[in-house]
N, C-alpha and C positions, 0 to 999 in steps of 0.2 A: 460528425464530431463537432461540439460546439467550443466556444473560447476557450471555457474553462478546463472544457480538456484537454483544449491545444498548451495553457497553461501548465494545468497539472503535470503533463508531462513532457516540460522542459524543463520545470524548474525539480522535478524528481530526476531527471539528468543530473541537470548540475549540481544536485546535492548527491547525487550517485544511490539514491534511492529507488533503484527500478520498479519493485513490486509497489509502490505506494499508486505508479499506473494502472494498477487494478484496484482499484480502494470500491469499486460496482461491485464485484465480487463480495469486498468484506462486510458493504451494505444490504447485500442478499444474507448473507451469513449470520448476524448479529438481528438483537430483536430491534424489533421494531421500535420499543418506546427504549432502546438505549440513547443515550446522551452521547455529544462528542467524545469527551475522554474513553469509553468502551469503542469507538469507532476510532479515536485514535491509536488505542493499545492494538486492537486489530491489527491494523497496519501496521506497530513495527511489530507485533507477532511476526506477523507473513515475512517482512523484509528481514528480520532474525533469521526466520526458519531457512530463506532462501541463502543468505550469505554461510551458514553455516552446512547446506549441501553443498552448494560451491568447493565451501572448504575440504567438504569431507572427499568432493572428487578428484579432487589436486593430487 
């Protein structure tokens, strides 16, 4: 694991964003010539999709 990942996933702690620690995932997922903003809605896709399982298992 390199800086940035040591980065990434502190500061997706403290913004209480977990799944944004898998953002490798959402860059396998997405095409290849997408742009940041498609690789950023990705991510709160995923982190949506996750808070709202969460929810549903409360």
């Amino acid at each position: 694991m390199n800086v940035a990942d040591k980065l990434i996933r502190l500061y997706a702690k403290q913004l209480k964003m977990p799944s944004f620690t898998e953002y490798q995932e959402v860059l396998r997922r997405v095409d290849p010539s997408a742009g940041f903003a498609d690789i950023l809605l990705g991510l709160m896709i995923d982190e949506t999709a996750s808070r709202q399982e969460k929810q549903n298992r409360r």
